[in-house]
GUMARKOL-645259 format. One record per residue (C-alpha): x, y, z; residue in three letters. Coordinates in steps of 0.05 Angstrom, whole numbers, plus 32768, in hexadecimal, padded with zeros to 4 digits. Example, Ala and Ser with C-alpha at 12.3 -4.5 7.8 and 13.67 -1.06 7.14 Angstrom:
REM residues 2
80F67FA6809CALA
81117FEB808FSER
***
This chain:
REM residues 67
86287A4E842EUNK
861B7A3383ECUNK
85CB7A4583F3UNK
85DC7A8A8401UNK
86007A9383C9UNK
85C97A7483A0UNK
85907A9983CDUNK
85B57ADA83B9UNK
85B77ACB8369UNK
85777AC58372UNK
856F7B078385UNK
859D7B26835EUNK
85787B068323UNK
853A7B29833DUNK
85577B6E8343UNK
85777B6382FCUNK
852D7B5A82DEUNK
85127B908304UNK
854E7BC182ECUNK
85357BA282A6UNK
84EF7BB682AFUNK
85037C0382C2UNK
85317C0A8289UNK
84FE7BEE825BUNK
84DB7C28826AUNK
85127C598265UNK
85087C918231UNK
85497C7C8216UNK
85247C3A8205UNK
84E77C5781EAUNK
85177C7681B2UNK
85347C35819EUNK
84F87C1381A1UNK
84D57C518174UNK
850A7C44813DUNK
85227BF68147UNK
84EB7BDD815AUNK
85127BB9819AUNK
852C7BC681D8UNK
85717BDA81E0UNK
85A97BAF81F3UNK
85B57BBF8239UNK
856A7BB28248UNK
856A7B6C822CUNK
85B47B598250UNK
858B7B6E8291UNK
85567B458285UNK
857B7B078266UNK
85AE7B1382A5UNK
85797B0A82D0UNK
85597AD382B3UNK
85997AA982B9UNK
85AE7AC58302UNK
855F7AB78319UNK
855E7A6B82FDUNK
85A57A608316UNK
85907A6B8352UNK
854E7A568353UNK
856F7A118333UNK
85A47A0B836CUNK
85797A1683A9UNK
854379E3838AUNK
858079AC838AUNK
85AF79C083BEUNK
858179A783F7UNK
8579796383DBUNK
85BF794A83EDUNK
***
């Protein structure tokens, strides 16, 4: 039970990056980044989001095995 629920942060984490990918792409982002010089907020909480929900779960299916 508890490796599923790791096994799908994992996955979540990935989907999460890949949203982060399409919306840094966005024409909504290409305006923020023509006059900020950054990405806008919702693209980086996607990617930071996923970041943590990947190596969460990355980090708990590594160590849950080795009890």
């Amino acid at each position: 039970m508890i490796k599923a629920l790791f096994a799908a942060l994992l996955v979540g984490g990935i989907v999460l990056i890949a949203f982060g990918f399409q919306s840094l792409h966005s024409l909504g982002n290409d305006v923020s980044r023509f006059f900020t010089g950054s990405p806008t907020d919702k693209t980086m909480m996607l990617f930071v989001g996923g970041a943590v929900a990947a190596a969460a779960g990355l980090f708990g299916l590594a160590f849950s095995s080795r009890r």
